[in-house]
Backbone bond lengths (Angstrom), bond angles and torsions (degrees), N, CA, C in turn:
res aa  C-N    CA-C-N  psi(-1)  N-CA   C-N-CA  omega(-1)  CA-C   N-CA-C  phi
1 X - - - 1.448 - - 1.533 109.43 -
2 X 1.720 125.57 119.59 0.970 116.75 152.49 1.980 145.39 -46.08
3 X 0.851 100.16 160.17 1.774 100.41 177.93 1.378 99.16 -77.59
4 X 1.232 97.01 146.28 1.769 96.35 161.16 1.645 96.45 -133.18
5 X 1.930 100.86 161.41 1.262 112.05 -168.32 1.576 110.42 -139.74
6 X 1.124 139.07 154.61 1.104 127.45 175.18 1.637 119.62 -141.38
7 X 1.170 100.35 140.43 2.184 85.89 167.34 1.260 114.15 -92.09
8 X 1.611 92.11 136.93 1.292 108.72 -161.03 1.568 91.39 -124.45
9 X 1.739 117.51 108.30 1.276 130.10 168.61 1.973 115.80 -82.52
10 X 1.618 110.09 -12.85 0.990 106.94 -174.95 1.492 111.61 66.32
11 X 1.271 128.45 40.54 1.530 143.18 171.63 1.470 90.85 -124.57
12 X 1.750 91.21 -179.81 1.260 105.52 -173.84 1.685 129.99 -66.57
13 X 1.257 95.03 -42.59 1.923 112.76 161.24 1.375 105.00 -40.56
14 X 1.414 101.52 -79.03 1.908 106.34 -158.46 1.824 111.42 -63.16
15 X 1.343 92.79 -13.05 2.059 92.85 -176.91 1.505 91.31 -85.35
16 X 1.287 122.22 -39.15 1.942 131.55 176.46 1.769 85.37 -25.20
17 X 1.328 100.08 -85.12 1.405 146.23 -147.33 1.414 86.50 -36.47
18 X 1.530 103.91 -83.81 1.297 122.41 175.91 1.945 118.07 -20.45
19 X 0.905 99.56 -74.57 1.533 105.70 164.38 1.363 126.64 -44.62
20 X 1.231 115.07 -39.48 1.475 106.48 166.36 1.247 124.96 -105.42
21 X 1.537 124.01 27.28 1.224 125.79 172.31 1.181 84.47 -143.35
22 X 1.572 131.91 97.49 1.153 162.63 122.94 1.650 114.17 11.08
23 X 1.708 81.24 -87.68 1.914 106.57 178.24 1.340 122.38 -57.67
24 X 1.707 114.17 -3.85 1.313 107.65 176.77 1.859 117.63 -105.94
25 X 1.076 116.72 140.23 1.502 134.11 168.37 1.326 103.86 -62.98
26 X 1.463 124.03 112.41 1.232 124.55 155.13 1.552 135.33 -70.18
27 X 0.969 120.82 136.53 1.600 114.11 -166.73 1.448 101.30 -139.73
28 X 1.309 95.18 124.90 2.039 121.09 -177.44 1.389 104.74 -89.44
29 X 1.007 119.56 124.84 1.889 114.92 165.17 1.783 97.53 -101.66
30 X 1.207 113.06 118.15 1.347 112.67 -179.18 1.834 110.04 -112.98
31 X 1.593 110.67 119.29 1.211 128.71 -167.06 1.680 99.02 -86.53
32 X 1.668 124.46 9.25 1.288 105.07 -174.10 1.622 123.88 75.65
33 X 1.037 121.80 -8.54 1.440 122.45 -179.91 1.577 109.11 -151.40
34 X 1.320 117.57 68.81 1.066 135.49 156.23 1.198 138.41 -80.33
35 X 1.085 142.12 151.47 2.201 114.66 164.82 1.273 111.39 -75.34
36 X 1.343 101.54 155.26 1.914 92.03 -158.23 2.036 98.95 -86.15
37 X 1.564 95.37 -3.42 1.891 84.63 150.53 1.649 125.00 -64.42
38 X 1.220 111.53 -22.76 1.294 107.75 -172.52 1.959 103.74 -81.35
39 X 1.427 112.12 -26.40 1.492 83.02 175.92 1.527 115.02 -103.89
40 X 2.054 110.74 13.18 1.233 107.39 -176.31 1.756 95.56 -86.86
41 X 1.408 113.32 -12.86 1.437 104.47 -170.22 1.992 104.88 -98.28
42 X 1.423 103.33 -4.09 1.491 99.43 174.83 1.905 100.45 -91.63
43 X 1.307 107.91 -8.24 1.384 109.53 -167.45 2.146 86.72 -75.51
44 X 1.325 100.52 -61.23 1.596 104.91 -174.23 1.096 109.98 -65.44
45 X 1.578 144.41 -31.46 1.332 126.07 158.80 1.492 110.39 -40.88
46 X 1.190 117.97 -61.78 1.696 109.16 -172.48 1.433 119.05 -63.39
47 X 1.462 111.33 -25.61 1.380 112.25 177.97 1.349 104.75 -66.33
48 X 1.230 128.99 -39.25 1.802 131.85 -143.40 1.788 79.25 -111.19
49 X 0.973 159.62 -26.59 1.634 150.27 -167.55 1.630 107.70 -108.83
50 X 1.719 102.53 -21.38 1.736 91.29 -175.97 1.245 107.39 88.43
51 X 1.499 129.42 -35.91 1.227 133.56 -152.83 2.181 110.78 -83.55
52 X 1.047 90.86 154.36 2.090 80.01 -172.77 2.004 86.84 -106.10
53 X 1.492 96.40 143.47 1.396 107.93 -171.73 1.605 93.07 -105.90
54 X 1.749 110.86 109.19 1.896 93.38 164.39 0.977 135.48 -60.87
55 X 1.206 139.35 123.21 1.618 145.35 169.71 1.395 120.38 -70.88
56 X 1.087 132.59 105.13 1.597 105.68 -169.74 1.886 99.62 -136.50
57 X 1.067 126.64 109.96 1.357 150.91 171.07 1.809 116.82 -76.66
58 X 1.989 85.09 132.94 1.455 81.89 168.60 1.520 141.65 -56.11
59 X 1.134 115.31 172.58 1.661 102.99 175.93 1.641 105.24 -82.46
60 X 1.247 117.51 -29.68 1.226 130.08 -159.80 2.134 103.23 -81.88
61 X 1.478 106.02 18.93 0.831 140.91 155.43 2.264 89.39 69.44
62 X 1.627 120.73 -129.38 1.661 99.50 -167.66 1.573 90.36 -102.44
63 X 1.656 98.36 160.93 1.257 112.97 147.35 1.673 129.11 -6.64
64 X 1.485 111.88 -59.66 1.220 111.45 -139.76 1.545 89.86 -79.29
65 X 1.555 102.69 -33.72 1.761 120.42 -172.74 1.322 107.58 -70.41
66 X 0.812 121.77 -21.70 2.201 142.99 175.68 1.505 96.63 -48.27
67 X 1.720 96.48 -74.99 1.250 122.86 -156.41 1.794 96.14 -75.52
68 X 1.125 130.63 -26.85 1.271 118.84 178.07 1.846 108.65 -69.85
69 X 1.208 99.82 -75.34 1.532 104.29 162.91 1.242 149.40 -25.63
70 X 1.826 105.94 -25.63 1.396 138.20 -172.72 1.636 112.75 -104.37
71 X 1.673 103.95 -22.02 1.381 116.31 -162.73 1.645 107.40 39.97
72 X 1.055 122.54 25.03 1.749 124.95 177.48 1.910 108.55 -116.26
73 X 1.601 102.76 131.39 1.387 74.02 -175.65 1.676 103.90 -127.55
74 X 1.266 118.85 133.60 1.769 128.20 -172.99 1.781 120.73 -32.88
75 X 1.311 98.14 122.51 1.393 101.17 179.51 1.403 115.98 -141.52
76 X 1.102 132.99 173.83 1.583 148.19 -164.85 1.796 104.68 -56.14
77 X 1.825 90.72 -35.84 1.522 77.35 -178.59 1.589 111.91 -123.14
78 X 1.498 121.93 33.71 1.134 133.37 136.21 1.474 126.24 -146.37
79 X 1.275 90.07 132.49 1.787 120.21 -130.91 1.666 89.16 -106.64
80 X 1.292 120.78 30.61 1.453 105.84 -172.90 1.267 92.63 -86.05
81 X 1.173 156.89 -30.56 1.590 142.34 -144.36 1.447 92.97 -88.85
82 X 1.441 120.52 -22.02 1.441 117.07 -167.15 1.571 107.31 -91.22
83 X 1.422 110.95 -8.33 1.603 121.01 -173.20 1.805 89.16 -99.52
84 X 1.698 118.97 -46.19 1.632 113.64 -166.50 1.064 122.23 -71.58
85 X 1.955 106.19 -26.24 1.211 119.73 -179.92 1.092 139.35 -104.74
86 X 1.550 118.00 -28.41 1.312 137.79 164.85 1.266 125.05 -71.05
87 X 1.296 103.08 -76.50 1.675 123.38 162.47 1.517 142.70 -53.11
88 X 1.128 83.16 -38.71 1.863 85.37 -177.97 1.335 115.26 -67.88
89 X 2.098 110.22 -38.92 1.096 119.77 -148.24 1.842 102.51 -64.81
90 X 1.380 115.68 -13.34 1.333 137.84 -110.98 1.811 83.00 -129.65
91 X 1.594 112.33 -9.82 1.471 94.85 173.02 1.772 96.19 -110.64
């Protein structure tokens, strides 16, 4: 049997998801600048499912430190935070 994996934004979709796909491991890419509802409600998903949610962070350490360092800040039409933060963490 393969692994299965899922992204887990901790919104309403990916907790859906989560819940009805059992067999899959949820996995959070956390950019550091979240609302701290989003990791009090990934804290009670795992409490209330049993299940452990992966966290997995860029190297380029959070968002906020990105954008300080970069003096550049993420927009619709540059999509790097979604490649530094989302994606990458994720290979």
């Amino acid at each position: 049997m393969e692994n299965k994996f899922l992204a887990f934004s901790g919104g309403i979709d990916s907790t859906a998801l989560a819940l009805i796909e059992k067999d899959a491991t949820p996995i959070f890419t956390d950019t550091g600048w979240e609302f701290p509802e989003v990791y009090q409600h990934i804290k009670k998903f795992e409490e209330k499912t049993g299940r452990k949610v992966i966290r997995l962070k860029s190297h380029e350490g959070t968002l906020p430190e990105y954008i300080l360092k970069h003096k550049f800040l993420p927009g619709h039409s540059a999509r790097y935070c979604t490649k530094i933060f989302k994606i990458l963490p994720l290979n």
